[in-house]
C-alpha atoms as an extended CHARMM CRD file, in Angstrom:
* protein
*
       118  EXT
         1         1  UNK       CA             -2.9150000000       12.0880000000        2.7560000000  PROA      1               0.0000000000
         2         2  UNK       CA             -6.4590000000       10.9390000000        4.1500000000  PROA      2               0.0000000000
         3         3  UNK       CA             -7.1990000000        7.7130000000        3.0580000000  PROA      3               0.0000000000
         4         4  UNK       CA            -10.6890000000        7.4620000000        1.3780000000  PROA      4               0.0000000000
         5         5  UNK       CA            -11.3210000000        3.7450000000        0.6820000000  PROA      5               0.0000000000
         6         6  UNK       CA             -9.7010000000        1.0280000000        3.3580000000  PROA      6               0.0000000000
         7         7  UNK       CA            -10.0450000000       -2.5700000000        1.9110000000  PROA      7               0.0000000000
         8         8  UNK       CA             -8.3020000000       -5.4030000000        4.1730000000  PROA      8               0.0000000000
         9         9  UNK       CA             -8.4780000000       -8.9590000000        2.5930000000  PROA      9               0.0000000000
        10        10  UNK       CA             -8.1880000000      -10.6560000000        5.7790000000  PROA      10              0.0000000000
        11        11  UNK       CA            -10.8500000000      -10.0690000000        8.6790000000  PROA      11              0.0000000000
        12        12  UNK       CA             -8.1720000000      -10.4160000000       11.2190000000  PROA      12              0.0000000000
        13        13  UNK       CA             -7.4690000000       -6.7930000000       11.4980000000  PROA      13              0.0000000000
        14        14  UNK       CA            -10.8120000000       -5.5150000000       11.3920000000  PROA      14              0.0000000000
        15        15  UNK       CA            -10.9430000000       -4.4170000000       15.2460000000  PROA      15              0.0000000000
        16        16  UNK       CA             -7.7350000000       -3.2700000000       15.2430000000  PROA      16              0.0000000000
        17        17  UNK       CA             -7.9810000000       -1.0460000000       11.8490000000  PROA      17              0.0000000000
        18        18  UNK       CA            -11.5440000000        0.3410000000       12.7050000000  PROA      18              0.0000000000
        19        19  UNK       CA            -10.1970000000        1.4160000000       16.2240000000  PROA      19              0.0000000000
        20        20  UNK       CA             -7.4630000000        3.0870000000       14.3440000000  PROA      20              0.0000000000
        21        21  UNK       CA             -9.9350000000        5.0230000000       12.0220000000  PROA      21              0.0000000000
        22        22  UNK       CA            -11.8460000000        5.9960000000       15.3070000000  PROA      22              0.0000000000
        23        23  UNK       CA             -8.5900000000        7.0410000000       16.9650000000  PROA      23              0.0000000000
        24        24  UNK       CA             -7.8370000000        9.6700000000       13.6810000000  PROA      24              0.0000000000
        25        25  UNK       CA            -11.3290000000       10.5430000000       13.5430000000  PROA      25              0.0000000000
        26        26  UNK       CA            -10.9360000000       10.1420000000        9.9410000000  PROA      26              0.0000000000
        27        27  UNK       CA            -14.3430000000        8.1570000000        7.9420000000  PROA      27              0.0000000000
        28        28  UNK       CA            -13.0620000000        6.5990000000        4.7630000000  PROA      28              0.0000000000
        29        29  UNK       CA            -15.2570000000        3.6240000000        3.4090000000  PROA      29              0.0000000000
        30        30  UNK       CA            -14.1950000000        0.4190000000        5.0610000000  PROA      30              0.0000000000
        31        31  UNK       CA            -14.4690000000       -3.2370000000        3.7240000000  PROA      31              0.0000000000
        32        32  UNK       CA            -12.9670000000       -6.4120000000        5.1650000000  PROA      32              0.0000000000
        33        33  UNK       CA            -12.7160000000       -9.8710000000        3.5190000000  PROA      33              0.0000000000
        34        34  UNK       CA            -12.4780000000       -8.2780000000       -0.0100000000  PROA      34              0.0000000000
        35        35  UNK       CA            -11.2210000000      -10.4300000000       -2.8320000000  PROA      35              0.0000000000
        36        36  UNK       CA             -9.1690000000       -8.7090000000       -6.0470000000  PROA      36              0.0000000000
        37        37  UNK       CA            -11.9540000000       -8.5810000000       -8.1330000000  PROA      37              0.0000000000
        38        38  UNK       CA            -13.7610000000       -6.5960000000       -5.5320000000  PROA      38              0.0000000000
        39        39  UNK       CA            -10.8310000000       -4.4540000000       -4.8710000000  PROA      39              0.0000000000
        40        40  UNK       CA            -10.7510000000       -3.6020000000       -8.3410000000  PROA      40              0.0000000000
        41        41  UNK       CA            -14.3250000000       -2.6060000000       -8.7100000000  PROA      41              0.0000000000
        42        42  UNK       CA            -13.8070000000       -0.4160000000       -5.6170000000  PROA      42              0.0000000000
        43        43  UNK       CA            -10.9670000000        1.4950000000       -7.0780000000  PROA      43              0.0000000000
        44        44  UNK       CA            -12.9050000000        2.2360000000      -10.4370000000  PROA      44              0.0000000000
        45        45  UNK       CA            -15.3270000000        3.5630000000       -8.3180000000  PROA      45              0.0000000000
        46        46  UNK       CA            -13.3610000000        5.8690000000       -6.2390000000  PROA      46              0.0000000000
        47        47  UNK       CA            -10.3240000000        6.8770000000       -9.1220000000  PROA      47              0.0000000000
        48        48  UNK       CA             -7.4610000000        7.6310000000       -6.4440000000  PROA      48              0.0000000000
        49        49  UNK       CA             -4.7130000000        9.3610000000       -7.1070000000  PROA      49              0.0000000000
        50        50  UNK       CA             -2.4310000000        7.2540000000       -4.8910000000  PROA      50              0.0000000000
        51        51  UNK       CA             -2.5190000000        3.3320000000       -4.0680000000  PROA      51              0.0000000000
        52        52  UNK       CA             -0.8960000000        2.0340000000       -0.8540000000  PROA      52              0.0000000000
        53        53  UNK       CA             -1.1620000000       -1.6850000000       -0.6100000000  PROA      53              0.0000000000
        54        54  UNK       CA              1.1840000000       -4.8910000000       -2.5620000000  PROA      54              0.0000000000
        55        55  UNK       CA              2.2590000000       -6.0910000000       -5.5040000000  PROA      55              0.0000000000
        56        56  UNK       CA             -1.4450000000       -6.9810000000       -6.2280000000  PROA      56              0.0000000000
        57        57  UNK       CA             -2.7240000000       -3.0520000000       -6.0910000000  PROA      57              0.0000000000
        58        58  UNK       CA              0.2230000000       -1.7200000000       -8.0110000000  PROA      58              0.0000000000
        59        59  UNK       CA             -0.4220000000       -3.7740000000      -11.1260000000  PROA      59              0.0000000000
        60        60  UNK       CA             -4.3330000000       -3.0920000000      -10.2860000000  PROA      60              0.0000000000
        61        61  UNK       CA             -3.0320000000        0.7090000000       -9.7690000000  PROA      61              0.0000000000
        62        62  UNK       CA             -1.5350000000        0.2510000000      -13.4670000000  PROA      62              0.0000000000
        63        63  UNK       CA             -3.9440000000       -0.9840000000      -15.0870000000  PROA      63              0.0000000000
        64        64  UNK       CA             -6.8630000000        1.3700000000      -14.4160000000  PROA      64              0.0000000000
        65        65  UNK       CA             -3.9850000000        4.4780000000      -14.9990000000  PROA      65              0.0000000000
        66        66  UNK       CA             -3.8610000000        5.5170000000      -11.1730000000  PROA      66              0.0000000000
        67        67  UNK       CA             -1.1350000000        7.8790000000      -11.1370000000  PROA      67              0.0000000000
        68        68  UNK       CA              1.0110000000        6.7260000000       -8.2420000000  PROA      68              0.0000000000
        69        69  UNK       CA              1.5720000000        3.3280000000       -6.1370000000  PROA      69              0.0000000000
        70        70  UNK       CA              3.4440000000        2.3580000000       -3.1940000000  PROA      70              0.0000000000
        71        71  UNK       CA              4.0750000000       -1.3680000000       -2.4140000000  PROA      71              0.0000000000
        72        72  UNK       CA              3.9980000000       -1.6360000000        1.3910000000  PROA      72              0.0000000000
        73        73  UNK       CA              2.9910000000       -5.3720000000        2.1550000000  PROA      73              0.0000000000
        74        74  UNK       CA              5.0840000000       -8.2390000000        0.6300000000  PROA      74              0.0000000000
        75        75  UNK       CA              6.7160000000      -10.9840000000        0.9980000000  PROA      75              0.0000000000
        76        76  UNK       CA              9.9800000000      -10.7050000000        2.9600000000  PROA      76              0.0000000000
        77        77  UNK       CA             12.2900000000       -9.4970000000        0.4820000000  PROA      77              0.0000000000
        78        78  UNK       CA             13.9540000000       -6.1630000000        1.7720000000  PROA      78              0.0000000000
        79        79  UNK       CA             12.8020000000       -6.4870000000        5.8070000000  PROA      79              0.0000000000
        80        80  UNK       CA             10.6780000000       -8.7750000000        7.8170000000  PROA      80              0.0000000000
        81        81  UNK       CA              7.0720000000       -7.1480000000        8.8510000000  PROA      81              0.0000000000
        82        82  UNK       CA              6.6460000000       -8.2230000000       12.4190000000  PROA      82              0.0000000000
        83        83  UNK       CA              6.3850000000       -5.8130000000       14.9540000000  PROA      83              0.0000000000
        84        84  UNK       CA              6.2350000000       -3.3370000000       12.4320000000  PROA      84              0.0000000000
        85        85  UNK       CA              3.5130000000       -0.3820000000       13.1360000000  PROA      85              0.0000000000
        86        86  UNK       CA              1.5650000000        1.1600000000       10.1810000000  PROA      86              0.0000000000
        87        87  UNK       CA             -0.7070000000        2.8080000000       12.6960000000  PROA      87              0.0000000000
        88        88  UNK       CA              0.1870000000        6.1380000000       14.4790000000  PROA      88              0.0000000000
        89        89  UNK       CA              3.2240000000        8.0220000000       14.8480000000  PROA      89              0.0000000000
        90        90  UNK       CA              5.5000000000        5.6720000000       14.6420000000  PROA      90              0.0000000000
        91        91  UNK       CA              3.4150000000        4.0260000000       11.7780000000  PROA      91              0.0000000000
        92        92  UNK       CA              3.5020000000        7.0600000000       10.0460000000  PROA      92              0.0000000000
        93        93  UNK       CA              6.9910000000        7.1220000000       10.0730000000  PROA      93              0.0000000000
        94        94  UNK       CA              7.2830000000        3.5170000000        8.8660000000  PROA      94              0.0000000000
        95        95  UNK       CA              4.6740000000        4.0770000000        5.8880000000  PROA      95              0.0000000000
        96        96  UNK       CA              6.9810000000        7.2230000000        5.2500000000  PROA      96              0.0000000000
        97        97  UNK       CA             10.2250000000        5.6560000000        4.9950000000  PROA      97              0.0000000000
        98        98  UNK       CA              8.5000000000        2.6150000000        3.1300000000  PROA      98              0.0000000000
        99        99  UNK       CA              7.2900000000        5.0420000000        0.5090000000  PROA      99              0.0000000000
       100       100  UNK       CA             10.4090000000        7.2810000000        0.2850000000  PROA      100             0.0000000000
       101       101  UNK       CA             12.3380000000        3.8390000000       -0.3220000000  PROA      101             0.0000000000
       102       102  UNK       CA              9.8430000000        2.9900000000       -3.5850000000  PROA      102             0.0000000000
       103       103  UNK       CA              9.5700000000        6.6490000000       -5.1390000000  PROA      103             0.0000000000
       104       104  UNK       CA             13.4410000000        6.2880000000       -5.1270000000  PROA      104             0.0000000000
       105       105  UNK       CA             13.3290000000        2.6300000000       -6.5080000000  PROA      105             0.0000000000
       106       106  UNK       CA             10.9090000000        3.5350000000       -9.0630000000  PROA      106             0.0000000000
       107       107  UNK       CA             13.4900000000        5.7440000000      -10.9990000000  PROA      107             0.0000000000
       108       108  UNK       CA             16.2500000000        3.1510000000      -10.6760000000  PROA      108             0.0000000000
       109       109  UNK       CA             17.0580000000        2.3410000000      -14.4630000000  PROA      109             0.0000000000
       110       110  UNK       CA             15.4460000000       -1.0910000000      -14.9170000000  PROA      110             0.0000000000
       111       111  UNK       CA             18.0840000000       -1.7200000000      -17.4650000000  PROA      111             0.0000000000
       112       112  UNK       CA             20.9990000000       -1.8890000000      -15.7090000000  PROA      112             0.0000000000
       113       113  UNK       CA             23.2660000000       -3.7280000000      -17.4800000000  PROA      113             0.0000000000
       114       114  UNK       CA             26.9330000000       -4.8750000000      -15.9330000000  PROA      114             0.0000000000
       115       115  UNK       CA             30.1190000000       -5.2220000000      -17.5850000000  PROA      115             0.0000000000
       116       116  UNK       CA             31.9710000000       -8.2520000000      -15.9370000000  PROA      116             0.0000000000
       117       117  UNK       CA             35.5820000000       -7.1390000000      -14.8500000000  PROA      117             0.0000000000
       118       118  UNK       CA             37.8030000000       -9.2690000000      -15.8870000000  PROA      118             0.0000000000
C-alpha cells in the first residue's frame, strides 16, 4: 500500500514525516497544518480506497463511501502511543498489527448482548 495523499494536522512532524517520504522514495501529496474541513475536501479529491488516520477520518471515510478505514491514532484506550514507530520496519509492523487488530474488531457483533448469571 503506497500512500497517495499524507495530511498531518499538526506541523510538528513535518521534518520528520517528509524525511520519511525521502527515505521510501515514495512522492504522495503532502500537507501539514490541515484542518477537517480541508481533509475532507482532499479526500473527495483523491477517492481512496483505504483511510489510515482516527476516529475523525473513519467517520469522514464513511461518509464520502470510502470502502475501508483503519483507526490508528487515538486517545489511549487499548495502548499508550509513545515510543511507538509508524515509520520503517518496525513501523510497518506496528501499522500492521494496528490494522489486523481493527479488520478483526470491525466484524465483532456490535450487539452483543449478555445474559447475567445468576
Amino acid at each position: 500500500m503506497i500512500p497517495e495523499l499524507v495530511l498531518l494536522r499538526s506541523d510538528n512532524g513535518r521534518t520528520l514525516a517528509e524525511r520519511e517520504i525521502k527515505t521510501l522514495q515514495i512522492n504522495p501529496e503532502f500537507k501539514c497544518g490541515v484542518d477537517v474541513y480541508q481533509v475532507k475536501e482532499y479526500l473527495k479529491t483523491v477517492n481512496p480506497t483505504c483511510v489510515v488516520g482516527s476516529n475523525i477520518e473513519r467517520h469522514l471515510a464513511q461518509e464520502l463511501n470510502i470502502p475501508l478505514s483503519f483507526e490508528i491514532v487515538y486517545p489511549v484506550l487499548e495502548y499508550r502511543m509513545t515510543d511507538r514507530q509508524y515509520f520503517g520496519y518496525r513501523g510497518m509492523l506496528n501499522l500492521i498489527e494496528i490494522i489486523q487488530n481493527q479488520w478483526r474488531n470491525k466484524w465483532k457483533s456490535k450487539r452483543k448482548r449478555y445474559k447475567s448469571k445468576w
